[in-house]
Structures are given as C-alpha cells and as structure tokens.
N, C-alpha and C positions, 0 to 999 in steps of 0.2 A: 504494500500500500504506500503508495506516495506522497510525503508530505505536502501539502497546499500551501503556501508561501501566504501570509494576511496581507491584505491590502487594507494600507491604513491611511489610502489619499484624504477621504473623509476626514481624519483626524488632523491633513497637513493644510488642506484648507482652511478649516476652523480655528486652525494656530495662526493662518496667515491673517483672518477676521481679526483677530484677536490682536493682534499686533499692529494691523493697521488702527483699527478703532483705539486704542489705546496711545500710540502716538496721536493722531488726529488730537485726542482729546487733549493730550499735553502743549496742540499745538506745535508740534516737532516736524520739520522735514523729513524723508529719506535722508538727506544727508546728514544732518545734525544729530538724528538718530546712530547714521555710521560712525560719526563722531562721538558720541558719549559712548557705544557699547564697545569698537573697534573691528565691527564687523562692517563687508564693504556692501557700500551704497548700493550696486544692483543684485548684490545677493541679497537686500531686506527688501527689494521691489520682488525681487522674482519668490523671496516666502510669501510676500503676501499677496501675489497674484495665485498659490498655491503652486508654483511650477517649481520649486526647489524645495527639497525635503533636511531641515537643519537637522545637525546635530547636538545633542544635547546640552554641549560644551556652547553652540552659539547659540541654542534657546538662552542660556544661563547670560551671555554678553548680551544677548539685547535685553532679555529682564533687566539688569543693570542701567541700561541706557535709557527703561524706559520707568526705572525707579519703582520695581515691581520685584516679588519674588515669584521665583520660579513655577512655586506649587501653584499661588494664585496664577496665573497665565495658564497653565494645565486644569485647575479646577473653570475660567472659563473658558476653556474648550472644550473639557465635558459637558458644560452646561449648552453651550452652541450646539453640537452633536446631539445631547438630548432633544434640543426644540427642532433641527432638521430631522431626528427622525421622528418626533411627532407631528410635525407638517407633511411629510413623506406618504 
C-alpha cells in the first residue's frame, strides 16, 4: 500500500491570508515587512499569493516582523480553514 503524500495547499493559502491581512492591518508594505523579518520581499508576495510554501524557520521571521507569535498566526489559520470548510 502506498503512502499518499497530504496536500496541505489549503493550509498555505490560509497562512498566506493570514499574513497578508495582518500586515495590511499594521499598515506594512511587502517591503518593510522584508525589512523587519529579513525574509525577501517577493518570497512574502508569493506566500501570500499562496504560491510558495514557507518554512517554518520563515513562518517564525515574518511573525517577528509582523510582531506576532508564531502559535497565534497558526491558531489563525486554523480558524481560516475552519470557516472555508464551513463555506465549502
């Protein structure tokens, strides 16, 4: 039996939501974002377009940059996830 590999796009979208809406709200560009966390400017456009899948280490830099921890930014992406799959 072959292992099925998860698909957890759903979950990198919702990070990318998540990240946009949260700088938005600080007021932050892409860039000034790249500048407080030290991650580069078109890798936090392309998470939060959902088309790049961060690693944990740069969830934790843009938390920082965006004056959040970590958990909170994962606890609202489960919450994201819950309400798309009750829209769903």
């Amino acid at each position: 039996m072959a292992n099925k590999r998860p698909n957890h796009n759903h979950l990198y979208r919702c990070l990318g939501e998540v990240i946009n809406a949260r700088r938005k709200r600080l007021k932050l560009t892409q860039d000034e974002l790249a500048a407080e966390s030290g991650v580069n400017r078109a890798f936090i456009s392309n998470i939060e377009q959902g088309r790049r899948n961060p690693s944990i280490g740069a969830v934790a830099s843009i938390a920082k940059g965006l004056r959040t921890r970590v958990s909170k930014m994962l606890a609202k992406c489960e919450e994201c996830m819950i309400d798309q799959e009750k829209s769903a």
